[in-house]
Each structure stands twice: as C-alpha cells, then as structure tokens.
N, C-alpha and C positions, 0 to 999 in steps of 0.2 A: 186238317186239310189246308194247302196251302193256298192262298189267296191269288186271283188271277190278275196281275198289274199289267195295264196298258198304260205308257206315256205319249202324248199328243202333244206336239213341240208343236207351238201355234205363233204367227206370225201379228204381233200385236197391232190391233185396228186392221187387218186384215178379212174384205169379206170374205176372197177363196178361201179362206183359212177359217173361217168360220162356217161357213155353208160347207166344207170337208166336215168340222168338228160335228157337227147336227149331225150328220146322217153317221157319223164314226161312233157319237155316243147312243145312235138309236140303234145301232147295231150292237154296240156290247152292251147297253142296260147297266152298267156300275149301280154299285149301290150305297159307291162315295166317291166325290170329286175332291180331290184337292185343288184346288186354284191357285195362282201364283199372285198371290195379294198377299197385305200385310196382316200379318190374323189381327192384329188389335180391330181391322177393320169388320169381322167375321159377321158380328152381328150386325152392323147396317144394313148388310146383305140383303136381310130380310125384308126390306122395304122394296125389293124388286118385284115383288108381288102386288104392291098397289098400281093400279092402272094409270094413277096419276103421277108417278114416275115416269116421263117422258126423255129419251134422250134426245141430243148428247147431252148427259151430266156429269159431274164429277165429285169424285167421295173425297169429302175435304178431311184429313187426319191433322189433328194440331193436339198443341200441350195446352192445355187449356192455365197452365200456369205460368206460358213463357208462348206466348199467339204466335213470335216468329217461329218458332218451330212447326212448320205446319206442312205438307203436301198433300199435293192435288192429283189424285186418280181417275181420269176421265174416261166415260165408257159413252161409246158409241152402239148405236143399233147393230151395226155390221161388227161388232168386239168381238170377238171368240169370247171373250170373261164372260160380257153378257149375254152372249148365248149360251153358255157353258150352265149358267145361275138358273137362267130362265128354264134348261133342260131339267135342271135338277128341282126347280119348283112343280113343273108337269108333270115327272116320274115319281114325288116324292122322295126324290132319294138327298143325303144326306151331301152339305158342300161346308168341306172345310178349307180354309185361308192358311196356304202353310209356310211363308214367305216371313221373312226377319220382322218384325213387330216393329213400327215406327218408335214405340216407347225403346225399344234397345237401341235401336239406331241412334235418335238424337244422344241419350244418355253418355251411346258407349262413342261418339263423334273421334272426342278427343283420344281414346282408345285406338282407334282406328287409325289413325294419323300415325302415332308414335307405332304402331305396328310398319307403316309404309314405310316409314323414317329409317326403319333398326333394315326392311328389305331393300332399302336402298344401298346402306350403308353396306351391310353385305355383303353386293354386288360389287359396292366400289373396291371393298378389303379385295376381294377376289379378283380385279381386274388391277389391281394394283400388284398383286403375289403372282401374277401370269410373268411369262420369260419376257421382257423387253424385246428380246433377239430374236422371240419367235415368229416367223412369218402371221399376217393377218390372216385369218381363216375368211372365205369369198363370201359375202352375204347370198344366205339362197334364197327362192326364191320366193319361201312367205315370208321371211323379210322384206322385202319389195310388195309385196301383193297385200299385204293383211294390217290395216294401221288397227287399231286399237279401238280408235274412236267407234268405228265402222259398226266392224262385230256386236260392240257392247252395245249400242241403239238399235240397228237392225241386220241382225246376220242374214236375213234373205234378202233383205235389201242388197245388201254385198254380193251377193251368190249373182241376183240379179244384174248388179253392174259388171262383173266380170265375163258376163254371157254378152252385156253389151245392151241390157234393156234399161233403159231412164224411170218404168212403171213397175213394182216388186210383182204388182199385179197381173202384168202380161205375162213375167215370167212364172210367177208361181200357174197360171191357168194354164199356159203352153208345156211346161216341163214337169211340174207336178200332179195336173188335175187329168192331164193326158197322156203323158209320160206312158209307152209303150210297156207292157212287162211289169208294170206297178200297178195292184189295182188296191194295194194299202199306201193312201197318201203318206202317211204318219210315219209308216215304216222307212221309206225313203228320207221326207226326213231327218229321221234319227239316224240315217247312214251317213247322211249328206253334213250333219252337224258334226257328228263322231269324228271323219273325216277330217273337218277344219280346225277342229279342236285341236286334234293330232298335229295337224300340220302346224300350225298356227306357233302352239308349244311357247306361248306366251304367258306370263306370269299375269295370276289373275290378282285384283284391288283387294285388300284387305277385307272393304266389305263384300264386295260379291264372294267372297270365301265364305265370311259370317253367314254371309244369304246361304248360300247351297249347302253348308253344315245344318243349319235350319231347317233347311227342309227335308234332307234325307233324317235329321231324327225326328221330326214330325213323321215322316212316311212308315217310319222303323215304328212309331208308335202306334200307326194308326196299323200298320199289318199287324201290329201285336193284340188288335183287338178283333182280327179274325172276320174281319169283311170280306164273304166272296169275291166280289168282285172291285176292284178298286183303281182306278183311272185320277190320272194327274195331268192336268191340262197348265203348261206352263210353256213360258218363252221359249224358242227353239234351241236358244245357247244353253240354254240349262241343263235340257234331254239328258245329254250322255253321263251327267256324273246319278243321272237318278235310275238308271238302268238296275244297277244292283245296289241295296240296300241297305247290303252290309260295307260298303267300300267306305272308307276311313273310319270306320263308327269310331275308336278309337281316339283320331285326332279329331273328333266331329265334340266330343265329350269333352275334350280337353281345352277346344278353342271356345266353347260355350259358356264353359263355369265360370263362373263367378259376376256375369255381365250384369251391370246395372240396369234397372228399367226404372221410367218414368212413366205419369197417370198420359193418355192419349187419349181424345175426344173427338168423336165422327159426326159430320152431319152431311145431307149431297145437297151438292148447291146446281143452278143449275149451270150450263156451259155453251159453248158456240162452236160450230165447225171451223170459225176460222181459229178461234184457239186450240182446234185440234190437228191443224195443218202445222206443216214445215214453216211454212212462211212464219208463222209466229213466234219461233224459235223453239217450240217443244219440241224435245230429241224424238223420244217416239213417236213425232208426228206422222201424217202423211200427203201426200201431194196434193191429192183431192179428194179432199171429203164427200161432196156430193155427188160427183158422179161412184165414189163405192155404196153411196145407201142406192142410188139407181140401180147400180151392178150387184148387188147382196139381195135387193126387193123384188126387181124386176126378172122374168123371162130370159133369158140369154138370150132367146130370138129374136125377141123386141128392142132388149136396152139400145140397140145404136140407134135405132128409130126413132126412141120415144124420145134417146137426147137429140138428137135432130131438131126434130119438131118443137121442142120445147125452148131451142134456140133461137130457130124463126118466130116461135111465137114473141118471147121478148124483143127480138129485133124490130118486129114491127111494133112492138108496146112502144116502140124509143122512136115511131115515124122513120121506121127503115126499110127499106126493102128487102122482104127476107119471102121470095112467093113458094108454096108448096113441091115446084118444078126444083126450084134452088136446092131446099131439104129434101128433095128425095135422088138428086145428082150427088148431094153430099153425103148421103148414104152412101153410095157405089162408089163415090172417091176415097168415102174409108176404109171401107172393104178392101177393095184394089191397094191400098197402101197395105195393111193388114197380110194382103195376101202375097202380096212381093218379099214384104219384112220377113214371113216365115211365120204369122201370128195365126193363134185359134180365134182371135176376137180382136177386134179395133179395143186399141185404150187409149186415155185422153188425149195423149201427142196424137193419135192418127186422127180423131177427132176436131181436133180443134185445126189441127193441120187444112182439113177439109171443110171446115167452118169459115176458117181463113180465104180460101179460096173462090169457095162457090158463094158465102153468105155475104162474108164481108168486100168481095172485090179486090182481093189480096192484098188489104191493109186490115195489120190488125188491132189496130189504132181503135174502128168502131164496136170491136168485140169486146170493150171491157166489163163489158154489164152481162157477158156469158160465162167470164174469168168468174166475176162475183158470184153469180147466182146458180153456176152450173158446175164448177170445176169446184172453187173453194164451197162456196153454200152459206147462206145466211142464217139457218137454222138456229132456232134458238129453244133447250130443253128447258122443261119443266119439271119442277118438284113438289109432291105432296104439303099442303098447309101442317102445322107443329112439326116440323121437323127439328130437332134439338139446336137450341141459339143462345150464345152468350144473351146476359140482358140488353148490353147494348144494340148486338142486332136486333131485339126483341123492338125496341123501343124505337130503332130510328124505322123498322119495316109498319109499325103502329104512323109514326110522322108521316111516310111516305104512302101510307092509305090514307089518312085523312086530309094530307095537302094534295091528294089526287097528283103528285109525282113517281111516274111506275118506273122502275130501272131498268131500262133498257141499253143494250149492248151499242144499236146506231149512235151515232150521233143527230142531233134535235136540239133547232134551236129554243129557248125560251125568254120572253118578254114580260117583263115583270114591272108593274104601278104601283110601286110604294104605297100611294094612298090608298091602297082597295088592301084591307086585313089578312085574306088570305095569300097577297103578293107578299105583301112583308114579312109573314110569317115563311113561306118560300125563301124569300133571301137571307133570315134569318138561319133556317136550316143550312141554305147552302155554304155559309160560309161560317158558318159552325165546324160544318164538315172540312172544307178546307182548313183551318186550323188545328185539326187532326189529321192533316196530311192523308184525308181521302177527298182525293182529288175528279168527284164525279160533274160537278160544273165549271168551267175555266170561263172566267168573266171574258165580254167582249167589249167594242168600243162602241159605244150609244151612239146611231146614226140619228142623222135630223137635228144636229145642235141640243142635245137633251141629258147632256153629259152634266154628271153635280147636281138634278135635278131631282124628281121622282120617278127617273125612271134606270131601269138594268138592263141588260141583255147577257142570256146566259149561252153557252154550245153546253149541252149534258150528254154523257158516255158512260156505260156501267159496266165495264168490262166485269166477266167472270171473276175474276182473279181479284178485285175487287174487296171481294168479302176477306180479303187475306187482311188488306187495311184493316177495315172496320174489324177483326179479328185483334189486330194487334190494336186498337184503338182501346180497344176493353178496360186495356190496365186502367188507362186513368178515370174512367168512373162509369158506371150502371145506365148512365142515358146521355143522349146525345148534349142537353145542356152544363150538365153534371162533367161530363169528361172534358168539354172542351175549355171551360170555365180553367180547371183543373190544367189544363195542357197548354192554358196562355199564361198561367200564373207560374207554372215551372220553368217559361220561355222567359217572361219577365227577368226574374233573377239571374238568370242565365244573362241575358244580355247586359254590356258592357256601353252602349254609348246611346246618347240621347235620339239620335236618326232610328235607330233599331225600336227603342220603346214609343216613340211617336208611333211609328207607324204599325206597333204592334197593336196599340191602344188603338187607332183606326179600326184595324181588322176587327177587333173585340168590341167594337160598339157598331159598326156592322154586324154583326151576329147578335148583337143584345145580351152579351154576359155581363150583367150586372153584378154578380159576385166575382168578377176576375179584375173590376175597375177598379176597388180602390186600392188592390194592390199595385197595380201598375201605376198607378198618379201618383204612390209613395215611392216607387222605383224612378218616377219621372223626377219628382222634385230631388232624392239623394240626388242624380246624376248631375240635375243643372246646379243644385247649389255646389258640388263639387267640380262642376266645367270650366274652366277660364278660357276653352279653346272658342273664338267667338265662330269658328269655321263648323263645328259640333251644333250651337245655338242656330244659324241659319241655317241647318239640315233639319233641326226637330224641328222646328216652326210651321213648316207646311203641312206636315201632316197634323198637326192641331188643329192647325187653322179649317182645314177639311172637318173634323171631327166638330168642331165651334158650329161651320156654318150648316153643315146638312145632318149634325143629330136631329134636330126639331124634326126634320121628315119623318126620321128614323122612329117617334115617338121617345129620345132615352135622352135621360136628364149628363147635362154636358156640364155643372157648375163646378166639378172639381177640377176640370179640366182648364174653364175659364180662368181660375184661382194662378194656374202654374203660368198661362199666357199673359196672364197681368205680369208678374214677377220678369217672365223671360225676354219683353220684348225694352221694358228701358235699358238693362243688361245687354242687350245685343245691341243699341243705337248709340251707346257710353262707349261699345269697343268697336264698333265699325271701321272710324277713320282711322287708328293705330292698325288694327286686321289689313287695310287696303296698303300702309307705306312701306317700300323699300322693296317691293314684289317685280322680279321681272315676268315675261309677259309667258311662260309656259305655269308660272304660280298663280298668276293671276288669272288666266282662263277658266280652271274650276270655278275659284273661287265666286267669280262673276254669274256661275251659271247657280252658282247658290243664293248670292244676291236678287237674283231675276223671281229664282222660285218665290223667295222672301218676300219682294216687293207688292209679287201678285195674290199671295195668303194674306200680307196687312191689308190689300184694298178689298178683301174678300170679307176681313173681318168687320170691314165698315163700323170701327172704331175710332174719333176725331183724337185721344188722346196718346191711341198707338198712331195713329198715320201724322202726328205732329209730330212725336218723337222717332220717328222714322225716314221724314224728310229732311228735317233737324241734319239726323247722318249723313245723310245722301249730301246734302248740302256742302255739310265740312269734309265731304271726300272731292267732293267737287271742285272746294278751293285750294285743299292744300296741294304743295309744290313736292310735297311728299309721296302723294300718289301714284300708285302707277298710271298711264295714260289711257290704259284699256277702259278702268275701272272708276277713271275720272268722269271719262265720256260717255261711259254704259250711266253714271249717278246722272247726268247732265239731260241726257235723253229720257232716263225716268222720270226725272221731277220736269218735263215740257211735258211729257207723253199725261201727266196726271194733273199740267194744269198749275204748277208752283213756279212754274218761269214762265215767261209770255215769251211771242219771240221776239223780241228787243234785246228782253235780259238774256235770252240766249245765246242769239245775234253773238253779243259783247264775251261770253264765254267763251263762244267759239272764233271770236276774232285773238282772243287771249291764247287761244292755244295752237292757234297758229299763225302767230306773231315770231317774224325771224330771231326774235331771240329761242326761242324755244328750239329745243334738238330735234332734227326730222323725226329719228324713232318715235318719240314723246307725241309728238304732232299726229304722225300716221296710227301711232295705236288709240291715241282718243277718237281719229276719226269711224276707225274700226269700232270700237266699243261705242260712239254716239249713233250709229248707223246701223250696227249691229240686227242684219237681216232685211232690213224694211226700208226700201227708198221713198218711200210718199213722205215723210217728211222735207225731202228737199225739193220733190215732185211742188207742194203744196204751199212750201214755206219759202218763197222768191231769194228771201234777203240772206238765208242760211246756202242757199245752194252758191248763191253770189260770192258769199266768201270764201268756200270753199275751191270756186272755179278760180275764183282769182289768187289764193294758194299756190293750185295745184303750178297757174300761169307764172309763177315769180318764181319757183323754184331752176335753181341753174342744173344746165342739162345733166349732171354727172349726178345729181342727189334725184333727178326724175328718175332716173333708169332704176337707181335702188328703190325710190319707193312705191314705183307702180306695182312690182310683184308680189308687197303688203297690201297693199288698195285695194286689189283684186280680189283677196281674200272676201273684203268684206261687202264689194261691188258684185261679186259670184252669186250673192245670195238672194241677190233680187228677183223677181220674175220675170221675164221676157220681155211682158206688157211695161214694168218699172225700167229697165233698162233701154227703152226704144223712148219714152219720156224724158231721160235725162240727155240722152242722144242729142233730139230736139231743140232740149233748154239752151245745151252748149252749143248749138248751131244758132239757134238765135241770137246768142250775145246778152249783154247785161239788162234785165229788164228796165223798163219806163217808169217813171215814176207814176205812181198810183194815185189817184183820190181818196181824202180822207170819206170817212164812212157815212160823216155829215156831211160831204157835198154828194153823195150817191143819191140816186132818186127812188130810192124804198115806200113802199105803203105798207106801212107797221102798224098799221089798224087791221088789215086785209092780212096781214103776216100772223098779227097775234090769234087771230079766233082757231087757229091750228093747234094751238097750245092745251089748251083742254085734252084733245084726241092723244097728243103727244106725251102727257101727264098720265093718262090711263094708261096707255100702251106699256109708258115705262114705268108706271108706278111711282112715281114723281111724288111728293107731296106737294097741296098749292102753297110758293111765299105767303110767309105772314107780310 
C-alpha cells in the first residue's frame, strides 16, 4: 500500500506558518517528518526534548577539523522546524533531516563552483552561436519582477512585496490563513510556489540542485520503507520539485555519486533575536522578532493590546509619559489603520505607526527602547549544561565560571584592580583572548588619570556568533593558555619589523604567556641586531619601555626584556643626529612623532644611563646645521621641558636660530617643532617669547606674509585660554626687568616645612 505524502511548504521563522503547521500535523498524525535540515544535524535533534533547551538557539554544524567550516541554524519558538520537532517529540513519531549534509557541502564547495563555472560558460557558448541580426527578444515580465536573491531567502516574503505589504506576516494572515475558498493553507501554497517556479524559469545554483536531488532520494528512500503516512515540512521554494518522487531519479543518482564527504560536528549554542533579524544581516531573517513570539504565543484577540500596554509600560520605566488613555487610543489607531489598509490584524508598521502617534507625540526619536525591546527583542536562549565542546570551549567556559565572567550578548562595562588576584587573572584571560582574535572585551581609556597604572576598564559583548571564534581558535591548542601562547609564537615569526614585535611582546605579557616570551625576545634581538633603520629602533622602544615599566603590576618577570632595552637604546642615540640630517619638513614630521614617543618611554624608564645617552642625542641634533629645523626645535624643547637647558641656555639657542642669517623656512620650522602644541612655555618663560616677538617684528613685510601661514600651523594648536595670553603679552610690549631671586623677599623657612607633604605625595626620596 502506498504511502500518503503531504508536503507543507513553510515560510522559515514564520509564526503563521507555524501555528498552520501545528494544527496541519495534528490533523494528518504522519508517522515521519522529514525536515528541511542538514541530516548530519539529525541527531542533535534530540536534545529538543530537554526543557532546558530554551530558545532562540542555534544548532552550530562545523568540521571539527577545519572550525571555519561551520554554520549556524537558528530556531526560534515561532520556527515551523521547531514546532515541527517538538510535534514529532509529543506524537512519537519518527523526524528525519533530509536536506544536503554539511559534510558534502564544504567537501564538494570546490565541486560546486566548477559546476557554476562549465553553466556559465554554456550560456555564454549559446549567446554567443545566437544570430547577431536577430532582433532582441522583449524581456517579460518575471524578468523584471523576480530577482533571484528574493525568492532563494524568502519566496513569501516576495509574494508579499508584490501584493504591496512590508510584513510577510500581514500577508501570509490576510491571504493565506483567510483566504476565501482555501481551508488547506499548504495546498495553496504549493500552488502559489508551483506557479513561481514556472514563471520565474530561472536556473537554479549548483547547490540548491545538490540540495533538492538530496532530498527527493531521501524521500524515495524513506517511501521505500513503507510509512503510512509521511509529511515533509520544508521551505516553500522547495515544494514543487518534491511533489512526485520519482521526477529526475535518474539525474538525482547521477548528480550524487561519487560526492565527497567530510566528519561534521553539532552542538546548540545559544542565540539572540536580534541575530535572528534582518537588521543583522542574516538572509532568513525577520523583521521582528518579538513581536512574532507575541503573535505565535499570544491570543490574536489580545496581541495588539497586550503590545500596547507593554509599550506604555516601558515608556514610563524611561519617565515617559505613556498614561493607559494613550494605550488604549493607540489600540483604535491601529485598528483603523489596519482596517483602511485592507488588514485581518494590525502588524508592526500599523503598530508602531500608532505608538508613534499617540505614545510618543509624533516623534519617534523617544520610541527606541520599544524598537529594542518590542519589535527586534532582547531575548536571549539557553542551552542545556555538557553540550558537546571542543576542549577549548571546555576550558575557557570552566575560566569564565570561576572568574565569575558570564558571556553575555549586551554590552557591560568592566573595571578591573590589577592588584586584587582575581582582577588580574580577568585581564589576564581577556587578553589571552584577544590574541586569538576573540574579540569579547575591547579595552577602553582609563578615566581619572589612571592610565599605566593598576588599573583597566573593559566594554564586554558575547555575541552568538561568537563561539565561531573560539571554534576556530581550537586549532592552536586545548586551553585558553596553551593556544594563545601557541598563536603569539606563530605571529612572532611572522612579523618582519621591530615596531610589530614590541608591541606583540606587550600584548603577551599582558595576558602572562610566559612560554610565548622567550621566543619573542629571540625574534626581538635577531631583528634589532639586524636593523640599521634608526626610524625601526625609535618605533620598538616604546612599547618596551611599557612592558619595563608596568610588568612588576603585572606580577611577570621583564629581565629578558630589560637585556634587549640595554643593547637598543645607545644604538639608537649613536644614530639619532645622522636619522634627523638632510630631511625636509613632510620626512621629518613622522619622524618627529617617533622621537616624542621615544623621549617619553626613556623618562618612563627612569634610567640615568639611557636618559644620559639620550640627551647626548637630542643635543647634537640640536646643534647641528644639518638638521632639519622641525626636529632641531622639537630636540630644543625636549631637553628645556626635562630640565638640560635652563632658559638662558635656551634663550641663546633660540636667539641662533633666528638670527638673520638663518633662512626664514629653517627659522619658522624650528619654531614649529620648539612649540609644538603647547604655548605656556612662552606664556611662562618672558625672555623666550621676547625673542621670538622681536623676530617675528624684523622680518620685512614680504617674508611676513609667507611665514604667517607656517606660524599658524603651530599657533592653531594652543588652547583658547594659551592664545588670549599671548595676545596680552604682545600688547604689553617687552617686559621689565626683573629682580634677581636674592633680592626677592621669600621666607624659605616657612616655604620649606611643605616639602616633607610634597616628597610623600610624589614619592620623592629625601636628599642625602
């Protein structure tokens, strides 16, 4: 006797299409489903029976020998799948997955390709062998109406925009669930997809061929095992070729054999509505997630109500005014909208249209906490504890229970005190992690002056998708130390210049991979013994120098590190003044901004015998005639700013270099680079600004006009408050002569007892 096949073309994440399926399979009882899933996935299935499967989740399929190969099936409550599963758990009847097997897919990729390739080609032979002379034939008129993309994501989606509705859901509930003359949803349908099919007469992708051969010999096999009754719940495109059974067996045998397959590995992770919307770019998404578990859970009598109400009640959670009068006028405005448009039922545009109106004041600027929580959904599923996990997940989900860090999808900020063990161990993980390019803390910038200190601040985000990372993170080793260790030592070798291994080495001692360091310090020293670029030496240095000053917080021993910084820094103070000569002023710019970083890691290192041979430099870049002017003035300003020139001797520098022998460019660019952003040195320093006023005053009017619009460069960068002070100065005129320090009337008995308080604060040692 032959088997009774019903197919149910279902409209994926669809509630109408779900809530039809429920009542369609409780009326014919099958006593096997096929499902339109990947069989490799068959058996996870069965975990839909624990209670602690919560959705929305998603059934993660990867190669567990190559992690990028992986995709994400996600099922929502309102899914036709997972109603489909859940039917078949209740009736005990039997559900099998009859859809292309992920292990064929990745295997047969390449396969597939050269298949598109040879039908391209084809095509081209054939339009190429057409008569040249022959008139164009008119494009009709599913040529215009049907692109491609449409159909293969959501044919009822489509069906729905041609009708003119923005929600698949208004449509499918007005034309399918009420639809005159139709009391079999399904039927319809399967007439409605048949139909497009035909019309459409569109050549289908190599793999959806693979796909739908697939499953018709699945179906072929499974009638051959003489199931009463036998139902296939699958995407609506698919319907018409699974009508009869036997339709291509033939080419179905022939396009099958020989296909390679690879090992595939399932586990469900859990997922979010808003990764189950459009907005996130998933093709089968949908528009609003929350309002369909409303619309699938709820009443049809009630749902516009109950979203109502649950509008106004956040609106006033946000101190809004949202009074009971508002929601229930906004009821009857959706309605009335509803009932103009031709609708069985308000859907979210009618909705929010009238949320818009009567809640928000007709801006809908303060609705966006109803867009989040009401339209897309913050919902976030849960999955059963031992769900099958690479070791890695195993080990970093063990870290994240015992650092009491839960992965959550929000974002949250985190504040973390190096000196408290379980903080450190926290930063430790986190930036483990980011070295394995999972990127679930993105560092922020330490407010309250606390930057370089012991303290972090982190923003944490665990999106779903997530686990793909950590998936492909596996290869390089069993736990989160083990792999990262492992995945800075490969980066090492990989990089080519001393800036990249500095600051790899940072990263790695931030996370505390003690087994990744001394490979990287052997990577540092080949590079610097083989660098003669001095421009290479001042880019590593700072991050060393970081690594020098703040491992001790870190608790991780810095001596190998120390070793390379000894070597690196008389090397770079031997090449300085040759690196600064014969540079004009667009070479010199970087260069300068590397010098800067430099100058502030030597005083960080608060080492007298690097900061002697570093001023040393600075020095003979300062004097020679070889320099450029930027990089003279930038040296000039650093050794004042730290204390090696007083202003006398600077005075005398700066009267040097702009002394009319000197070339205005030469003069204007030292001024640039001695001033470089910060005016309170001339604010502060009488006799520095004096020379410079008196400069600017000798210059004849045709060399002013050129050098004001360099000047400015460097005058732009002052503050408001710096610029309204120089103003001033130069209104005054040349200041008065001062009294020395010994004619001042000081009480330096009364001055001194401060100095104790001043020695704590800064931590001072007292003179011997």
């Amino acid at each position: 006797m032959p088997s009774d096949l019903r197919l149910f073309g279902i409209r994926h994440h669809g509630p109408g299409s779900a809530a039809s399926l429920g009542a369609a399979l409780d009326a014919f009882r099958p006593d096997i489903v096929l499902l339109e899933c990947p069989a490799d996935g068959e058996a996870a299935l069965a975990t839909l029976a624990d209670p602690e499967l919560v959705p929305p989740v998603a059934l993660l399929l990867y190669n567990p020998r190559q992690q990028g190969q992986a995709s994400f099936l996600p099922f929502a409550e309102f899914s036709p799948e997972w109603q489909a599963v859940r039917w078949c758990q209740r009736a005990s009847a039997h559900v099998r997955c009859f859809d292309l097997p992920l292990g064929l897919r990745f295997a047969n990729a390449e396969l597939g390709n050269k298949r598109e390739e040879v039908k391209a080609s084809e095509l081209a032979n054939s339009s190429e062998s057409a008569d040249p002379e022959a008139p164009a034939e008119p494009p009709t008129s599913a040529q215009f109406l049907i692109p491609n993309s449409s159909l293969t994501q959501d044919p009822v989606a489509y069906l729905a925009g041609l009708a003119g509705y923005t929600d698949p859901e208004q449509w499918w509930e007005t034309h399918l669930e009420h639809a005159p003359g139709h009391a079999d949803t399904f039927a319809l349908v399967l007439e409605l997809m048949t139909a497009l099919r035909e019309e459409s007469a569109r050549p289908e992708t190599a793999e959806t061929l693979l796909r739908e051969a697939y499953m018709r010999e699945t179906l072929r096999a499974t009638l051959a095992q003489g199931y009463p009754r036998v139902a296939v719940v699958c995407g609506a495109w698919h319907a018409p070729v699974l009508i009869d059974p036997n339709f291509q067996k033939k080419e179905d045998k022939a396009l099958l054999k020989g296909l390679k397959k690879m090992p595939i590995a399932a586990t469900w992770i859990p997922w979010t509505y808003e990764r189950l919307s459009l907005s996130a770019g998933y093709g089968a998404g949908v528009l609003s997630p929350a309002w369909y578990e409303l619309l699938f859970t709820q009443p049809r009598a009630t749902v516009v109500t109950q979203w109502m109400v649950r509008a106004a009640r956040l609106l006033r959670d946000q101190d809004l005014d949202a009074s009971s009068a508002h929601a229930i006028e906004a009821v009857r405005l959706a309605n009335t909208l509803a009932a103009v448009r031709g609708l069985a039922l308000p859907g979210i545009t009618e909705l929010q249209e009238a949320a818009v109106a009567l809640l928000g004041g007709g801006y809908a600027e303060g609705l966006a906490v109803v867009e989040q929580e009401l339209v897309i959904g913050k919902k976030l599923g849960a999955v059963p504890p031992g769900q099958p996990a690479t070791p890695l997940q195993q080990d970093l989900a063990q870290q994240q229970k015992t650092l009491r860090l839960k992965p959550v999808p929000d974002r949250q900020p985190l504040a973390l005190d190096l000196r408290q063990a379980t903080h450190l161990l926290r930063s430790h993980l986190l930036h483990r992690l980011r070295l394995l390019d999972i990127k679930w803390g993105q560092p922020q910038r330490v407010a309250g002056g606390k930057a370089g200190t012991f303290h972090e601040e982190w923003e944490l985000a665990w999106p779903p998708d997530m686990a793909l990372a950590v998936l492909d993170a596996g290869r390089w080793g069993n736990t989160v130390l083990a792999a990262a260790a492992a995945r800075a030592t490969a980066r090492a070798a990989e990089t080519t210049t001393l800036e990249a291994v500095g600051s790899l080495l940072e990263e790695v001692l931030r996370a505390d991979l003690s087994p990744a360091i001394a490979a990287l310090v052997v990577r540092l020293e080949t590079l610097a013994a083989d660098t003669r670029d001095v421009t290479h030496l001042l880019a590593a240095l700072p991050p060393l120098a970081q690594v020098l000053r703040y491992g001790n917080v870190r608790r991780t021993d810095t001596a190998q590190v120390a070793q390379v910084v000894q070597q690196l820094v008389p090397r770079l103070a031997i090449g300085l003044p040759a690196a600064c000569a014969g540079l004009d002023l667009d070479a010199a710019r970087p260069l300068l901004e590397k010098i800067e970083a430099s100058h502030a890691a030597i005083r960080l290192l608060q080492e007298a015998a690097h900061e002697a041979d570093w001023y040393a430099a600075l020095g003979a870049v300062q004097r020679s005639a070889a320099s450029n002017g930027l990089l003279a003035g930038a040296a000039a300003r650093l050794l004042f700013d730290a204390q090696q020139a007083d202003t006398e001797a600077t005075a005398a520098v700066l009267g040097l270099a702009l002394a009319p022998a000197q070339p205005t460019a030469y003069a204007t660019a030292w001024i640039e680079g001695f001033l470089r952003g910060l005016g309170l040195v001339l604010i502060h320093h009488r006799p520095l600004f004096d020379l410079l006023n008196t400069w600017l005053g000798s210059l004849a009017e045709a060399t002013f006009r050129e050098t004001v619009p360099l000047l400015r460069r460097a005058f732009s960068e002052f503050s408001p408050p710096e610029r309204r002070q120089l103003m001033d100065l130069a209104a005054a005129g040349p200041a008065a002569p001062t009294a020395a320090v010994e004619e001042l009337d000081f009480d330096w008995e009364r001055g001194a007892r401060v100095l104790p308080v001043l020695r704590t604060l800064l931590g001072t040692p007292v003179p011997a």
